[in-house]
C-alpha positions as CSV (number, residue, x, y, z in Angstrom):
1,X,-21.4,20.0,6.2
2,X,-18.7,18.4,4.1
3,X,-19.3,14.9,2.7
4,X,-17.6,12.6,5.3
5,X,-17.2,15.8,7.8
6,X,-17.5,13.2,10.8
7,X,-14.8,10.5,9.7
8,X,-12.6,13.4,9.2
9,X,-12.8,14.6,12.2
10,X,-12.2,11.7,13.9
11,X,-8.9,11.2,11.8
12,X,-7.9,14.9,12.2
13,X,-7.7,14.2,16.1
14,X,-5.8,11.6,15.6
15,X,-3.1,12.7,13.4
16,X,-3.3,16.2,14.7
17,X,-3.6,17.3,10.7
18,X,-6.4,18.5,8.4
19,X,-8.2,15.3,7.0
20,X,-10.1,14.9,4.0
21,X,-12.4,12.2,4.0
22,X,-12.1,10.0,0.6
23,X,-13.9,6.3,-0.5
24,X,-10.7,5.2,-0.7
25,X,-7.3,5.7,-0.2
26,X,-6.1,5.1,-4.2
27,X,-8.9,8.6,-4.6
28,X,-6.9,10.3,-1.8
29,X,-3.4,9.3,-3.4
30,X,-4.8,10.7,-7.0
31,X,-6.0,13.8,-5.1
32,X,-2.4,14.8,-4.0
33,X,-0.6,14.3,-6.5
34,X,-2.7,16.3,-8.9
35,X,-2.9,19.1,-5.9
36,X,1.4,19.3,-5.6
37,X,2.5,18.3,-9.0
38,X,2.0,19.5,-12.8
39,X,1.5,17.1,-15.1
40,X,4.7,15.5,-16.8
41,X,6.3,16.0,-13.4
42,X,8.4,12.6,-12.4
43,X,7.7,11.1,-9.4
44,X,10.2,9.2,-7.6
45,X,8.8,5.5,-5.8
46,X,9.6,2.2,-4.7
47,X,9.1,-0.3,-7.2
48,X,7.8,-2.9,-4.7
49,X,3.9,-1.3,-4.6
50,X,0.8,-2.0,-5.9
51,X,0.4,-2.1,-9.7
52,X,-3.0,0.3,-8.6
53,X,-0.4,3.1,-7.1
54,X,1.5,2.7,-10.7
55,X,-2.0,3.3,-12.9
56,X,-3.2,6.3,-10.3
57,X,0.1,7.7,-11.2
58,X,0.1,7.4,-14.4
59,X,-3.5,9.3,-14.3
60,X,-2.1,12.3,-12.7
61,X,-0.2,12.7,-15.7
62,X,2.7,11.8,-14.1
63,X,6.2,9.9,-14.9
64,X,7.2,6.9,-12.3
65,X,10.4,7.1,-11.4
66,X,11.7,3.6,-10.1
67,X,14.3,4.3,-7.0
68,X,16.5,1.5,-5.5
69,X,15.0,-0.1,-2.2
70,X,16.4,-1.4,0.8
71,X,17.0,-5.1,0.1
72,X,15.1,-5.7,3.8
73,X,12.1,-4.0,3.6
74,X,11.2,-3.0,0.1
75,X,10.9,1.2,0.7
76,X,13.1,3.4,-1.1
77,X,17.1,3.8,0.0
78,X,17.7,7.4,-0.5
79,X,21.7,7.0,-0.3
80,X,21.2,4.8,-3.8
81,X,19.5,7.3,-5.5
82,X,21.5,8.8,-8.0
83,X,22.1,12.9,-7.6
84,X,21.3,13.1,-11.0
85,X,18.0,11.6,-10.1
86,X,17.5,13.8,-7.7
87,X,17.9,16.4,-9.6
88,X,15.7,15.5,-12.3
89,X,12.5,14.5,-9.7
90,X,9.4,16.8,-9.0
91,X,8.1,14.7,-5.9
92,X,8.4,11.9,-3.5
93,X,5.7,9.3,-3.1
94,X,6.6,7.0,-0.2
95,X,5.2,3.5,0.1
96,X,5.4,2.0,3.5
97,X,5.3,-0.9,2.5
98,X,3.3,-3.5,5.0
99,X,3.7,-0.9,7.3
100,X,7.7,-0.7,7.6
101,X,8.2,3.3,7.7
102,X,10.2,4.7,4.7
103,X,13.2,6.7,5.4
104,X,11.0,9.9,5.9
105,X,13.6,11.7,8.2
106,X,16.1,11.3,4.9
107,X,13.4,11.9,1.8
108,X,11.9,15.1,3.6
109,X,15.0,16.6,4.1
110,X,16.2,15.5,0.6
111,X,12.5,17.6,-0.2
112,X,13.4,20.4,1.5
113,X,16.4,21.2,-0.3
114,X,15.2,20.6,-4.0
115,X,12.0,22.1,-2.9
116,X,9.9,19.6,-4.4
117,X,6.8,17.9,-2.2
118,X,6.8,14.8,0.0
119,X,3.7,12.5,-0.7
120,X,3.0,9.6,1.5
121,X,1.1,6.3,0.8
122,X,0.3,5.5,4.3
123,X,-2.3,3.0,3.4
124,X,-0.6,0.5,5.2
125,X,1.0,2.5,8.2
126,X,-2.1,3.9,9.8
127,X,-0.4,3.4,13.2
128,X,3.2,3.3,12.6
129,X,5.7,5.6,13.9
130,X,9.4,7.2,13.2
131,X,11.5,8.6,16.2
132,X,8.3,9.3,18.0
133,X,5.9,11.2,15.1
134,X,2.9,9.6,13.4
135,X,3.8,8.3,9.7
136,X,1.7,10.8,7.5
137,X,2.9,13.7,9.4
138,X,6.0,14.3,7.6
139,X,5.2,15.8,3.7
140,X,2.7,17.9,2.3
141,X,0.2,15.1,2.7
142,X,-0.6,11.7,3.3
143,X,-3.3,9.0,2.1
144,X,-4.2,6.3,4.0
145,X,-6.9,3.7,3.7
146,X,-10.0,2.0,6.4
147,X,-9.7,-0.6,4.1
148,X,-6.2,-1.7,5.4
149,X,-7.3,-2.1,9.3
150,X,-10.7,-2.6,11.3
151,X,-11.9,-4.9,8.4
152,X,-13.6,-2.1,6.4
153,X,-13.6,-2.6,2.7
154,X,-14.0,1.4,1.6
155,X,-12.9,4.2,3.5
156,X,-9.3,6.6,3.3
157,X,-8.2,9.7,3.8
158,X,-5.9,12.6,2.7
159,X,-4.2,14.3,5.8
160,X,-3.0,17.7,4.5
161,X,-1.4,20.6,7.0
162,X,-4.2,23.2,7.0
163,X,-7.6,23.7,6.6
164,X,-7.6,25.9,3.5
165,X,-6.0,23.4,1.6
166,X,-8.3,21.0,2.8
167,X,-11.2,22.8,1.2
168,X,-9.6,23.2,-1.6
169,X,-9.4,18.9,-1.8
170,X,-12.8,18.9,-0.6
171,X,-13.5,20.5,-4.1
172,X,-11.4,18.5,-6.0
173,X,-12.5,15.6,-4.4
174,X,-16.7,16.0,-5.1
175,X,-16.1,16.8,-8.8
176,X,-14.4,13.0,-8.9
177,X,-17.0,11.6,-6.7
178,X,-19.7,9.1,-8.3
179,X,-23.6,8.8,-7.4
180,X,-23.5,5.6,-5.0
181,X,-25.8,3.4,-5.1
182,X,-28.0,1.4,-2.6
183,X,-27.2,-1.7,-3.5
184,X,-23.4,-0.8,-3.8
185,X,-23.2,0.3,-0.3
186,X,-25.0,-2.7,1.1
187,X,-22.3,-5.0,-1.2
188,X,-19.4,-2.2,1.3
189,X,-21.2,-3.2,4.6
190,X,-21.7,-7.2,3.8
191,X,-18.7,-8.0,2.6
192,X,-16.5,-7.7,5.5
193,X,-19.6,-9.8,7.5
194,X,-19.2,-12.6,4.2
195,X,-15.4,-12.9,5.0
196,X,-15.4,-13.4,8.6
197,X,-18.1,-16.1,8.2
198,X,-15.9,-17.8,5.1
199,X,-13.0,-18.2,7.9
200,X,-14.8,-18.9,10.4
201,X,-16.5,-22.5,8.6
202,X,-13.0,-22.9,7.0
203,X,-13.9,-22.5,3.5
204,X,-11.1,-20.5,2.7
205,X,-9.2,-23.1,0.0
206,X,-13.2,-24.0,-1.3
207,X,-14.2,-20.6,-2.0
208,X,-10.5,-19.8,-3.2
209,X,-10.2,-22.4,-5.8
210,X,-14.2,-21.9,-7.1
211,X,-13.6,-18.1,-7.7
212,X,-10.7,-19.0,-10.0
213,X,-12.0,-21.9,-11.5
214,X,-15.0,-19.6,-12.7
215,X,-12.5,-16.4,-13.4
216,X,-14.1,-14.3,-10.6
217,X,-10.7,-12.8,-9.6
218,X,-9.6,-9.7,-11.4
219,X,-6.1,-11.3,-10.7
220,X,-4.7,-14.1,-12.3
221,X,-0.6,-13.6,-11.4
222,X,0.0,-11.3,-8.5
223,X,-0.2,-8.3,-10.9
224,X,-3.1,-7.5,-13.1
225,X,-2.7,-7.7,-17.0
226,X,-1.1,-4.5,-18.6
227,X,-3.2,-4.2,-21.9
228,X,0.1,-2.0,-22.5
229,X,-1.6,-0.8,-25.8
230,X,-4.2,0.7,-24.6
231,X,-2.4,2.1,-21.6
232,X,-0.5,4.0,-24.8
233,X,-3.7,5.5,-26.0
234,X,-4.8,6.8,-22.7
235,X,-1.7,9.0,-22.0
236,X,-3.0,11.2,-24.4
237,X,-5.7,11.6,-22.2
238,X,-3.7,12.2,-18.9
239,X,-4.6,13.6,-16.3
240,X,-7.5,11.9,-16.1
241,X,-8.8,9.0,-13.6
242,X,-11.5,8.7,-16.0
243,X,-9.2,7.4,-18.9
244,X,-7.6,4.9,-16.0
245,X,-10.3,3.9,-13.9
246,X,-10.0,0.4,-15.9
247,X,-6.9,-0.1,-13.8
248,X,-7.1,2.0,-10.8
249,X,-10.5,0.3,-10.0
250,X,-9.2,-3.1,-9.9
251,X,-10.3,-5.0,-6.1
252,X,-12.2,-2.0,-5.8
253,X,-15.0,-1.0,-8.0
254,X,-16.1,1.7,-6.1
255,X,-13.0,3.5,-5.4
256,X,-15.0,6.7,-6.5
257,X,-18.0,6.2,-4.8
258,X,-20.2,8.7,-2.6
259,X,-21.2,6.1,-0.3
260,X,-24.8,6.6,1.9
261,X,-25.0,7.5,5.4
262,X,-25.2,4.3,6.6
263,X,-22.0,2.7,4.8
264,X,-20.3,5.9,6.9
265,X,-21.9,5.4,10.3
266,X,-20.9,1.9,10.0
267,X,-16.7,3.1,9.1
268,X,-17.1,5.6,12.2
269,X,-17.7,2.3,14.3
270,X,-14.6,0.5,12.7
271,X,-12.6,3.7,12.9
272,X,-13.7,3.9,16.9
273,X,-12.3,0.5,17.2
274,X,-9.1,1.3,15.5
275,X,-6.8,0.9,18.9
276,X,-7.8,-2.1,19.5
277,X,-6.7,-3.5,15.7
278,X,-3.6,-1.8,16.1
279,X,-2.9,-3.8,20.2
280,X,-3.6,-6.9,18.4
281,X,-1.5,-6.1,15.3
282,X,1.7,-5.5,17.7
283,X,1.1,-8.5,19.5
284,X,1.0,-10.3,16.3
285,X,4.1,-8.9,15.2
286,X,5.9,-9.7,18.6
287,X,5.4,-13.0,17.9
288,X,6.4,-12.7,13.8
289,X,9.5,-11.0,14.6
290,X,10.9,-13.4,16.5
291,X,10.9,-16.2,13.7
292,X,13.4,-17.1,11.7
293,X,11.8,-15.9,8.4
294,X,11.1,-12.5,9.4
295,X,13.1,-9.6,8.0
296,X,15.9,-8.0,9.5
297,X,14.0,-5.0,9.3
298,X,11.2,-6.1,11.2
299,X,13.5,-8.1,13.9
300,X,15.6,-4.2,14.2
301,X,11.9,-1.9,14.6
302,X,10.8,-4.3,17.3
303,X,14.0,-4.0,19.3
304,X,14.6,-0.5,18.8
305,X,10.5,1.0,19.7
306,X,8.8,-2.0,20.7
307,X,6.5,-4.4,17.7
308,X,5.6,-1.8,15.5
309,X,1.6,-2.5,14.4
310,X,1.8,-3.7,10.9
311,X,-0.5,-4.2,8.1
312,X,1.6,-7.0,6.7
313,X,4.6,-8.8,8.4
314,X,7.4,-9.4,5.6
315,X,8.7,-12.9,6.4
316,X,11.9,-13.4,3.6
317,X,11.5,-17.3,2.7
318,X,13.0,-19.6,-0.1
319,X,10.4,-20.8,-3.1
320,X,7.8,-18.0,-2.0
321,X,5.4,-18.9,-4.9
322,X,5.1,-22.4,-4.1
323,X,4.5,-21.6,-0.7
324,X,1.8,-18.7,-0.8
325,X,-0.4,-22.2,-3.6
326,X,0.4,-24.4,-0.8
327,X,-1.0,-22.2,1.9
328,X,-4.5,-22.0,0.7
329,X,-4.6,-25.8,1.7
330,X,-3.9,-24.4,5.3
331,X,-6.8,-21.9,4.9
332,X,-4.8,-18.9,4.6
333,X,-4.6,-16.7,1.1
334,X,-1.3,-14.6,0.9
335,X,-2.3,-11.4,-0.9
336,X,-0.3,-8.4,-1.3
337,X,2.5,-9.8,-2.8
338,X,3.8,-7.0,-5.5
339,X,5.9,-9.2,-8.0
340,X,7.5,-8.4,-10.1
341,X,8.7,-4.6,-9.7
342,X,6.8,-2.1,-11.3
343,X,9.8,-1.5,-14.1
344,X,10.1,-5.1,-14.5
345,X,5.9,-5.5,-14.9
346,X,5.7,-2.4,-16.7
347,X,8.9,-1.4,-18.9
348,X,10.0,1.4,-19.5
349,X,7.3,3.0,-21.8
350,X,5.2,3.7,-18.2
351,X,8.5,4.3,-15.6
352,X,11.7,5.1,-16.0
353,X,12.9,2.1,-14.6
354,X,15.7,1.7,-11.7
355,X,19.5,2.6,-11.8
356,X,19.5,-0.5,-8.8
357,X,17.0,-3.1,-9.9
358,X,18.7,-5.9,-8.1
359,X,17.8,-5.7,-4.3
360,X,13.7,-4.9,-5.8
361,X,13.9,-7.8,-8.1
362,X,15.3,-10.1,-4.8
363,X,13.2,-8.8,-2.2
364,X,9.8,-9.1,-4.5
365,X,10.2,-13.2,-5.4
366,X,11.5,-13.6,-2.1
367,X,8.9,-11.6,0.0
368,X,5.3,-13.4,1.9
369,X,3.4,-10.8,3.7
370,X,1.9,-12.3,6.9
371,X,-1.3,-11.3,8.8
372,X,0.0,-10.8,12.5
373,X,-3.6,-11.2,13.4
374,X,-3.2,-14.6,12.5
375,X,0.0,-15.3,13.8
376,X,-0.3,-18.3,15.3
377,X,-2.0,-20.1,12.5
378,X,0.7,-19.1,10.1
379,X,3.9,-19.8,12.4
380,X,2.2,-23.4,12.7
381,X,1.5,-24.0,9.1
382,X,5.4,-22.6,7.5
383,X,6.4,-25.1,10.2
384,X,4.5,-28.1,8.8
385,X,5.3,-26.7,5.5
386,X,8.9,-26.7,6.1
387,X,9.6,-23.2,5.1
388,X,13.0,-22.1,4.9
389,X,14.2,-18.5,5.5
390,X,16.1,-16.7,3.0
391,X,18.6,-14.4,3.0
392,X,20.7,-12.6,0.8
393,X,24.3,-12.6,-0.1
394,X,25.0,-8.9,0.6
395,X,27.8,-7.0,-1.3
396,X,29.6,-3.9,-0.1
397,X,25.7,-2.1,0.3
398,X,22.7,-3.3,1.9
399,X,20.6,-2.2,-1.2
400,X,23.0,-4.7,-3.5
401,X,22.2,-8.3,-3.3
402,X,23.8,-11.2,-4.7
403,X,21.7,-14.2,-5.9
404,X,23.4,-17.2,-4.0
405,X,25.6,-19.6,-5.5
């Protein structure tokens, strides 16, 4: 049987598509986008994503393309791309960012006609739908991630639209897999168990502030460092994860792991229990969306179909970075947070950067992704905190803000 057969089959009947089972959902990305594109293809994405999704791009052999994004959610606004972007791009990678669908209606049919594949990063939509259809049904495939919902830390997937071409990943995927280890996959099962216990005794802001004190996080700003020379040297060596893995391993070691039987059986019982994540996720958000900080976006997707179930609530407040330091006091650590935009962080020796940066560059320092399954907690402590919403100053598009007088 295929490594993972069982996961994927319990995926597969959920999406109705052909799932390949991966230890992570940055391995399924990497797997699709060197299945559909060539290398020195350019790949059109949002700028507001994980610096991770930048690097596993990069390893493809691939050129980031930096669209314009909706000022409101962060995802890409097709009407801003340029046509002569469009006709210079050899894929779309979506990002869904905190869950919030992409415009996937617009991008596949922009696809269709320039012929070029739709990839999905649905890492963070794993129940999130458009007009009625599962995000990571719409392009040639989709990636999404355990890691993201039921409290797993390891676990994805690559949904793909037949079984041939599943095999074929199923390939692609063992020659990138890496001997696990035991004491690796007992480090997967524990750690979830060694979070929920640090909340529990409220030692969020204790074990926070120790970790950086003795430089235990990988992460000193929201993005990692760019060690931009050596980034140089390894495009030379692109594709190849191998040359990357320095950066596409970052928060997760063992991205490429073949995990044991037992770190497996236990994701089968988080993956069972995914239904009831994704009921207490919308009731979170029912609450969230209702506030004054929340996005527009997330206020329209709750009155149009109901509280969508989100990874990540995007609340739009004023001084965010002072905010997510004062949180920890409040026992809540604001991760997630991709600032500044990849073209910004990067330059444009690794992406061609935006034609539009303006509404990325606003919506990133402006952005604080909230939990819905803590709801409550947060609504009470941006109250005592005094948070104020922000807004911006639109021009005549919604993609073009104006910083406020």
């Amino acid at each position: 049987m295929p490594y993972g057969s069982r996961l994927a089959a319990m995926m597969t009947r959920r999406l109705g598509r052909a799932c390949v089972y991966t230890p992570s959902a940055r391995l399924a990305l990497f797997l699709a986008l060197r299945r559909w594109c060539r290398p020195g293809g350019r790949v059109l994405m949002s700028p507001v994503n994980d610096d991770v999704i930048l690097f596993v791009v990069l390893a493809a052999g691939l050129r980031p393309v930096q669209a314009p994004v909706s000022v409101w959610d962060g995802n890409i606004d097709p009407a801003a791309v340029p046509e002569s972007t469009w006709r210079n791009i050899d894929a779309v990678l979506t990002t869904n960012l905190y869950g919030m669908p992409d415009r996937v209606v617009e991008l596949r049919r922009r696809c269709g006609q320039l012929g070029i594949p739709l990839i999905e990063d649905a890492a963070h939509a794993i129940g999130t739908h458009v007009d009625g259809q599962r995000i990571g049904t719409f392009g040639q495939a989709s990636a999404f991630s355990l890691s993201k919902h039921v409290a797993a830390t390891a676990g994805g997937f690559l949904a793909v639209e037949d079984a041939r071409t599943r095999r074929e990943l199923e390939l692609l995927r063992d020659d990138l897999l890496v001997p696990g280890r035991l004491r690796a996959d007992l480090a997967v099962t524990l750690r979830p168990l060694a979070r929920s216990s640090v909340r529990a005794l409220h030692l969020v802001r204790p074990v926070w502030r120790a970790m950086r004190r003795l430089g235990l996080l990988e992460r000193e700003k929201f993005r990692m460092a760019l060690h931009a020379p050596r980034l140089t040297g390894c495009a030379r060596q692109a594709p190849s994860l191998a040359a990357y893995e320095p950066w596409v391993r970052v928060d997760l070691h063992g991205f490429r792991d073949r995990h044991g039987a037992f770190v497996r059986g236990q994701l089968v019982l988080r993956l069972a229990r995914l239904d009831d994540d994704l009921t207490r996720r919308r009731a979170g958000v029912s609450l969230l969306s209702g506030t004054a900080w929340a996005s527009r976006a997330v206020r329209d997707s709750a009155a149009h179909d109901g509280p969508p179930p989100l990874f990540r609530v995007p609340f739009l407040v004023h001084e965010r970075d002072a905010l997510v330091e004062r949180l920890v006091r409040h026992g809540m650590v604001c991760g997630y947070v991709y600032d500044p935009p990849l073209d910004d962080y990067a330059g444009a020796e690794f992406v061609e950067p935006s034609p539009d940066p303006s509404a990325a560059r606003w919506f990133a320092s402006h952005v604080l992704p909230v939990d819905p399954l803590l709801a409550r907690r947060i609504t009470g402590a941006l109250t005592r905190e005094r948070a104020t919403a922000a807004t911006p100053v639109m021009r005549d598009r919604e993609h073009t803000p104006v910083p406020p007088p």
